[in-house]
C-alpha positions as CSV (number, residue, x, y, z in Angstrom):
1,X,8.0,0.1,-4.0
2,X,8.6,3.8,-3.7
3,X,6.2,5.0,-1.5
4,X,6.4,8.9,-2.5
5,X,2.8,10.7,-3.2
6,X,2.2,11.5,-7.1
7,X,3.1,14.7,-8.1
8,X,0.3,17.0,-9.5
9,X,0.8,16.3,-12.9
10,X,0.4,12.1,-12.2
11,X,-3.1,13.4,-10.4
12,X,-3.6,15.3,-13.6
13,X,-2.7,12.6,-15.8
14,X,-5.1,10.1,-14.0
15,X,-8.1,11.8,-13.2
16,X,-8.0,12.7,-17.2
17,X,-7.9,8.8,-17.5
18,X,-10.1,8.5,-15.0
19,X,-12.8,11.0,-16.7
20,X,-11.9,9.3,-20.6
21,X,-12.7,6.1,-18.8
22,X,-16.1,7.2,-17.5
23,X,-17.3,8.8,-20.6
24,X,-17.5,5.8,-22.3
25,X,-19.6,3.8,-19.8
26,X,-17.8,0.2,-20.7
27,X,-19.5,-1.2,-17.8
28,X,-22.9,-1.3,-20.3
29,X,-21.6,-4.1,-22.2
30,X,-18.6,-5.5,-20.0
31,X,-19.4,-8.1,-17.2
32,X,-16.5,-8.1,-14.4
33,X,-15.6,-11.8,-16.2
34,X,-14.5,-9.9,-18.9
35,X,-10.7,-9.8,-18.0
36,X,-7.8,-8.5,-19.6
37,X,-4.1,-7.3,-18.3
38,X,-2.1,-4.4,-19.2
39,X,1.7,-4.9,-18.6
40,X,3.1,-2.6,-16.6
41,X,5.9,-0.6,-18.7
42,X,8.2,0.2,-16.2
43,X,7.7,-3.3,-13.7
44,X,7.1,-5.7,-16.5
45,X,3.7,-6.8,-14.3
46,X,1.0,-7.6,-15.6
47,X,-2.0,-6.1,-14.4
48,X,-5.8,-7.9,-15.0
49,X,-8.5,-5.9,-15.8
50,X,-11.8,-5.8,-14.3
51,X,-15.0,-3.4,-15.0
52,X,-17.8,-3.8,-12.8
53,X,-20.9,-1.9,-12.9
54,X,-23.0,-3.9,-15.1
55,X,-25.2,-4.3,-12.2
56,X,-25.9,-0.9,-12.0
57,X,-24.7,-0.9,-8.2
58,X,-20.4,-0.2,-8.3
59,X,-18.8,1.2,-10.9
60,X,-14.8,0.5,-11.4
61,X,-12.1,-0.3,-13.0
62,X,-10.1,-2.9,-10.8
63,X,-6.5,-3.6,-11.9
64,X,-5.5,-6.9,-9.9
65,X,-1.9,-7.0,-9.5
66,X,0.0,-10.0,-11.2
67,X,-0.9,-13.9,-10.3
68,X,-1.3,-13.2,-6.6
69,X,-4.2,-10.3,-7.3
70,X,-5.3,-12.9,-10.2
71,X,-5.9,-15.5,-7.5
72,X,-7.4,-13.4,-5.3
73,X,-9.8,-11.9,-8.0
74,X,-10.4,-16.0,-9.0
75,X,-11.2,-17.3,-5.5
76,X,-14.1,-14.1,-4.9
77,X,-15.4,-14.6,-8.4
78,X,-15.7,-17.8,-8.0
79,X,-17.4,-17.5,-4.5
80,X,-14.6,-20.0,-2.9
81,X,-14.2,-16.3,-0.6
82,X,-17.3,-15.2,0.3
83,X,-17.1,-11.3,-1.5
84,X,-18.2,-9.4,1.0
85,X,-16.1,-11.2,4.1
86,X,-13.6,-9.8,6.0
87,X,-11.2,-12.3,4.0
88,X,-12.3,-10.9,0.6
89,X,-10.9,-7.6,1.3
90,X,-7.4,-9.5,2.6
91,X,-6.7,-11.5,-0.2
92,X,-6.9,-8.7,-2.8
93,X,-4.0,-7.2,-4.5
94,X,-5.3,-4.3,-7.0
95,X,-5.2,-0.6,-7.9
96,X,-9.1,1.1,-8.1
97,X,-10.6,3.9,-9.8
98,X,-14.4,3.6,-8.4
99,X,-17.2,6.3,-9.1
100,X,-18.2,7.4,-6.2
101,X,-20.9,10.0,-4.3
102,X,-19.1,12.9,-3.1
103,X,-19.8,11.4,0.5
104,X,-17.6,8.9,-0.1
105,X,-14.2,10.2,-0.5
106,X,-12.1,11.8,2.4
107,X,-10.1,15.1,3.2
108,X,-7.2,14.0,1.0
109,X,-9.0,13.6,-2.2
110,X,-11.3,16.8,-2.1
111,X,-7.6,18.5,-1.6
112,X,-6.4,16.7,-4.7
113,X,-9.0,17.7,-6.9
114,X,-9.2,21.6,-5.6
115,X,-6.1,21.7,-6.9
116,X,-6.3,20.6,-10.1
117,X,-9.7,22.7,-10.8
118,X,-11.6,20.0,-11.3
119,X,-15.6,19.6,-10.6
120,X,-18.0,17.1,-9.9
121,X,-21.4,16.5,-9.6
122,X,-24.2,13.7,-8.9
123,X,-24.4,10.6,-7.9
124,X,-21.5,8.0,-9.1
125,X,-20.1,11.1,-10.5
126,X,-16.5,11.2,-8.2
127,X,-13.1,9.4,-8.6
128,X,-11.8,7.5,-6.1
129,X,-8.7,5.9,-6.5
130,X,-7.0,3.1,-3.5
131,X,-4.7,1.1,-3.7
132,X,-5.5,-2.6,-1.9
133,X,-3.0,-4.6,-0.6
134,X,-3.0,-8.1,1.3
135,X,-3.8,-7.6,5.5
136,X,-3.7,-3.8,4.9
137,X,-6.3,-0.9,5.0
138,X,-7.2,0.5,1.4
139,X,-5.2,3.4,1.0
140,X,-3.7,6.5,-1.2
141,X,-1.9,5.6,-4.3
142,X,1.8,6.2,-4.8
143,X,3.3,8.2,-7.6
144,X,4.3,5.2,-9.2
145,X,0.7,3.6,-9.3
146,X,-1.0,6.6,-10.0
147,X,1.4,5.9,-13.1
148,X,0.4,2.7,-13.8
149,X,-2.9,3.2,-13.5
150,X,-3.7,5.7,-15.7
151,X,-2.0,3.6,-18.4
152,X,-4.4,0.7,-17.4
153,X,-7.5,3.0,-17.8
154,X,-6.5,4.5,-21.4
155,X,-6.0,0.8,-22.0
156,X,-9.2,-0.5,-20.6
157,X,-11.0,2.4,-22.8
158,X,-9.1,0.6,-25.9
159,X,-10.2,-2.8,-25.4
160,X,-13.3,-2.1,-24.1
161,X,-14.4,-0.5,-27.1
162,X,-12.8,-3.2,-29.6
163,X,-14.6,-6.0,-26.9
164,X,-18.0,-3.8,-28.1
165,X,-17.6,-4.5,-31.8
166,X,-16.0,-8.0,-31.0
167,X,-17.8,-9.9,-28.0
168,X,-15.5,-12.6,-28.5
169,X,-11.9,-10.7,-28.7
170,X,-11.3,-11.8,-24.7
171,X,-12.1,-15.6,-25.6
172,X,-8.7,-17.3,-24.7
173,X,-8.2,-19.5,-27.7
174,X,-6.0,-21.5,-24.7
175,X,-7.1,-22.7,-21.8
176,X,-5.9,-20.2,-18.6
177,X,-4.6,-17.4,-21.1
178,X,-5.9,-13.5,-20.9
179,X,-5.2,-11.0,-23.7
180,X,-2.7,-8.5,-22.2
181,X,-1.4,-5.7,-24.1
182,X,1.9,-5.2,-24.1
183,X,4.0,-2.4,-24.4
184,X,7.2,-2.1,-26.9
185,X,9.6,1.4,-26.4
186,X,9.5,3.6,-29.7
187,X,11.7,6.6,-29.7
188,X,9.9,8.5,-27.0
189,X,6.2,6.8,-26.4
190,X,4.9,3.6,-26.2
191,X,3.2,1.9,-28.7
192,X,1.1,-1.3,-27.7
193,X,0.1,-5.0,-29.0
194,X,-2.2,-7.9,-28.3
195,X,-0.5,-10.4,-26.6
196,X,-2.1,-13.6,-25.3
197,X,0.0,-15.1,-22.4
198,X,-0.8,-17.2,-19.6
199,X,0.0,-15.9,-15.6
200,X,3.2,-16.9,-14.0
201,X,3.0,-19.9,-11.5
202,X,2.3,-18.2,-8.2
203,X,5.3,-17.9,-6.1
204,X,4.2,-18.8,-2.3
205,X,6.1,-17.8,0.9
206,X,7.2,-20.9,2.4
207,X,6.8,-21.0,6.4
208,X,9.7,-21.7,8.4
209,X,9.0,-22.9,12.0
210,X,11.4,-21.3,14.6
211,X,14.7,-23.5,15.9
212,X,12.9,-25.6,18.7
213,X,14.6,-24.6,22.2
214,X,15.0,-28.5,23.3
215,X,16.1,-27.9,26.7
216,X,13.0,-24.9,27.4
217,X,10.7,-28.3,25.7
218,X,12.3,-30.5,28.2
219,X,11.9,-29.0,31.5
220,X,8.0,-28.1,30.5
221,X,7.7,-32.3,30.0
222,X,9.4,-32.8,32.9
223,X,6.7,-29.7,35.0
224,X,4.0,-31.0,33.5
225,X,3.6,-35.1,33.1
226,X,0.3,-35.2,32.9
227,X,-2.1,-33.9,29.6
228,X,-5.8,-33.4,29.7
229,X,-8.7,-31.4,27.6
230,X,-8.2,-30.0,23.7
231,X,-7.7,-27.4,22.6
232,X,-8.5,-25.0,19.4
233,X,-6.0,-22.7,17.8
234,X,-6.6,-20.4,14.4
235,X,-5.3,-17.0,14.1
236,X,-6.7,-14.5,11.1
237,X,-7.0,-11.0,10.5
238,X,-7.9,-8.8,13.5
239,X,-11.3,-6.3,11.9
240,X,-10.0,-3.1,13.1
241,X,-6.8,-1.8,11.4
242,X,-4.0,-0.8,13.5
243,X,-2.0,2.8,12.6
244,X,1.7,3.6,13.5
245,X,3.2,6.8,12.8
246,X,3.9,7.6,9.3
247,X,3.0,3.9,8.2
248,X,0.2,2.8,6.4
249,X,-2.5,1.2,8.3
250,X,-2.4,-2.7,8.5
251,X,-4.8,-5.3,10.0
252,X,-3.0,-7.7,12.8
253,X,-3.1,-11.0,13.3
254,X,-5.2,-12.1,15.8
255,X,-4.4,-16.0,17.7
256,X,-6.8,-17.7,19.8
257,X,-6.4,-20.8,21.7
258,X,-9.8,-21.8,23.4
259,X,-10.7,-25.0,24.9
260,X,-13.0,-27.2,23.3
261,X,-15.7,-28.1,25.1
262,X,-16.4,-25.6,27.6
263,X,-15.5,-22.6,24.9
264,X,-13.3,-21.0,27.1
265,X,-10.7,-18.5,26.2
266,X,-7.5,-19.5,27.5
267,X,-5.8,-16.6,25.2
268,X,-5.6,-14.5,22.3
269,X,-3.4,-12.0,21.4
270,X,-2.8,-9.7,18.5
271,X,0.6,-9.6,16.3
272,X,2.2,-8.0,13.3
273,X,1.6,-10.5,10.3
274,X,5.5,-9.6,9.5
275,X,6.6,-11.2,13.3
276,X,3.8,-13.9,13.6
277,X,5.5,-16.9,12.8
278,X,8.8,-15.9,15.8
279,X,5.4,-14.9,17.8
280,X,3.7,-18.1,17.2
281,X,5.4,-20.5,18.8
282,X,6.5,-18.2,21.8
283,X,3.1,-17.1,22.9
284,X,2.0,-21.2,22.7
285,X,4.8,-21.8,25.2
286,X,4.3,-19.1,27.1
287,X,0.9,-19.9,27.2
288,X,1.3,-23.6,28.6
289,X,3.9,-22.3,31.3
290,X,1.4,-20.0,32.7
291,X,-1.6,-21.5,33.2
292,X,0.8,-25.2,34.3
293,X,-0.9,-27.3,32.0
294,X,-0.7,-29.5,28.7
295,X,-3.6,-30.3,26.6
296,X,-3.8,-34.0,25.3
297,X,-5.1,-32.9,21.7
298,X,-4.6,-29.8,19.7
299,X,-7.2,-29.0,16.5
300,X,-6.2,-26.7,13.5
301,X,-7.6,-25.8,10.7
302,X,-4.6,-23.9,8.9
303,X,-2.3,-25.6,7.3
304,X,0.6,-23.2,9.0
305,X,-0.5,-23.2,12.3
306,X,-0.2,-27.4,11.8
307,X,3.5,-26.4,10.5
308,X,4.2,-24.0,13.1
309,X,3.0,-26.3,15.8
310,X,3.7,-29.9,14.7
311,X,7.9,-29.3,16.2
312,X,6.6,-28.5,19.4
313,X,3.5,-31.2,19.6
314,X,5.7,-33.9,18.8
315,X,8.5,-33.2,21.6
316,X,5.4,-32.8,24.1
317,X,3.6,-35.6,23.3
318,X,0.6,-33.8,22.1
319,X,-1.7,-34.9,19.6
320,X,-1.8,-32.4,16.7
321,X,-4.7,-32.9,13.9
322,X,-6.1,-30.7,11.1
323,X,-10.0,-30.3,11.3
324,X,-12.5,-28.5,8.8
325,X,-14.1,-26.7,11.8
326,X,-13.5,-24.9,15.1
327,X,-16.3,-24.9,16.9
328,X,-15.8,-23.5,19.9
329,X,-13.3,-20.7,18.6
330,X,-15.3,-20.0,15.8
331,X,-18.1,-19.0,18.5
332,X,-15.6,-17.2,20.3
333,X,-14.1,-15.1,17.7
334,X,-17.6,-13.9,16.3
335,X,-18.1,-12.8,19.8
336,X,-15.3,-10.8,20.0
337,X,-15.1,-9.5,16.5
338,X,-19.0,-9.0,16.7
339,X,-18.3,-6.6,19.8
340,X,-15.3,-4.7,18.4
341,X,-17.3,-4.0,15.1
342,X,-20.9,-2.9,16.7
């Protein structure tokens, strides 16, 4: 994705969106079940549709970003995530536009809207617009989603007035279909149709366990003969995000390893989610060469950490076995995460 800042006529174009969207106050008779997508003209993606304030309490127009933001929306909607964990914000793939108090927005919006001459006023009265992306901090939008997502809102405002007239136009009349509107090229603009289609399968990164470095295996089996205690080992998302020059903030993975019955930390360490699977299996070895010693079982509750662990169990002799809970680092990592976040 380019990553370039809109220019000031994309601002212009989507706060005027943003403001159209408003005016209409969908969120009246729209639940945030209500979902639609809007393909993206220029990606071929097809954005779902959410507008939440029915509640009275957030008002937005969420655009979740193909089958993994459709997932992501699914598994909070459904409560499977717990909505207001730390995991709900790191399994969500959208575009926003929430209404916001003035309070609320930062340095780099007020700029934006001086700008463009705009005003606001009153409570729920401001646009905020971020841009939400799997183990990173919500952040500014790019040109090419400011783009996008002032088509979505023009198109929310055109559904959601038709879905006021006809409470049963979103009813799939298939089973895991969404009406999506769908653009088609004529001369110079756009002109757009009700499609109904069903999401494309979800594509899932497959992980690949490093080359196992026998003879580095061997001469730890040979140091260490003997195995004793268990161990637990999870990693997730570390709560503080972590800033490098000119990048977008990002949330690291954090590993633990703690031992299982007297809760002791025997180590945790934080990594780039791009590096932790080569991390993985490195810090585990480097881990048993310090402290000189093998456990005799290892729990997991991850299906990858049993992946990325299951080469170098087997050569050592170590039982490996996938649990629902981790008690121990569970306890541990609310401790730490509990003191970091105070």
């Amino acid at each position: 994705m380019n990553d370039k800042s809109p220019s000031i006529q994309e601002w212009r174009d989507l706060y005027d969106a943003a403001v159209e969207f408003k005016k209409i106050g969908c969120w009246d008779w729209m639940w945030d079940s209500d979902i639609f997508g809007v393909q993206n003209p220029v990606s071929g993606e097809i954005g779902y549709c959410c507008v939440m304030g029915k509640l009275g309490e957030h008002f937005a127009l969420a655009v979740y970003l193909g089958t993994e933001g459709l997932e992501g929306y699914l598994k909070i909607q459904s409560e499977e995530v717990n909505p207001y964990s730390l995991d709900a914000l790191h399994i969500q793939k959208c575009l926003m536009v929430s209404f916001e108090d003035r309070r609320f927005l930062q340095k780099r919006d007020f700029q934006v809207i001086k700008r463009l001459g705009l005003k606001f006023r009153g409570r729920n009265s401001w646009p905020l617009f971020r841009s939400y992306r799997p183990g990173y901090f919500p952040w500014y939008l790019t040109g090419e989603e400011a783009k996008y997502l002032a088509i979505a809102l023009r198109q929310a405002v055109d559904v959601s007035l038709r879905f006021k007239d006809d409470p049963e136009m979103l009813a799939p009349p298939t089973k895991n279909q969404y009406l999506v509107r769908v653009p088609e090229k004529e001369k110079d603009s756009l002109r757009w149709r009700d499609e109904w289609l069903s999401p494309h399968p979800l594509e899932k990164a497959e992980i690949i366990a490093k080359p196992i470095d026998v003879d580095r295996l061997e001469k730890i089996k040979r140091m260490l003969s003997q195995r004793q205690g268990i161990w637990e080992i999870d990693f997730s998302y570390f709560p503080q995000p972590v800033r490098e020059k000119g990048e977008r903030p990002y949330y690291p993975y954090v590993i633990f390893c703690v031992e299982h019955y007297s809760y002791f930390i025997l180590d945790s360490y934080l990594v780039k989610s791009t590096e932790f699977v080569s991390e993985f299996a490195e810090h585990f070895l480097k881990l048993i060469e310090d402290i000189k010693s093998l456990p005799q079982e290892i729990l997991v509750k991850r299906k990858e950490a049993f992946k990325l662990l299951e080469p170098l169990t087997s050569t050592l002799g170590i039982r490996l076995r996938n649990v629902k809970r981790l008690p121990a680092l569970e306890q541990a990592k609310a401790s730490i995460f509990k003191f970091l976040t105070r």
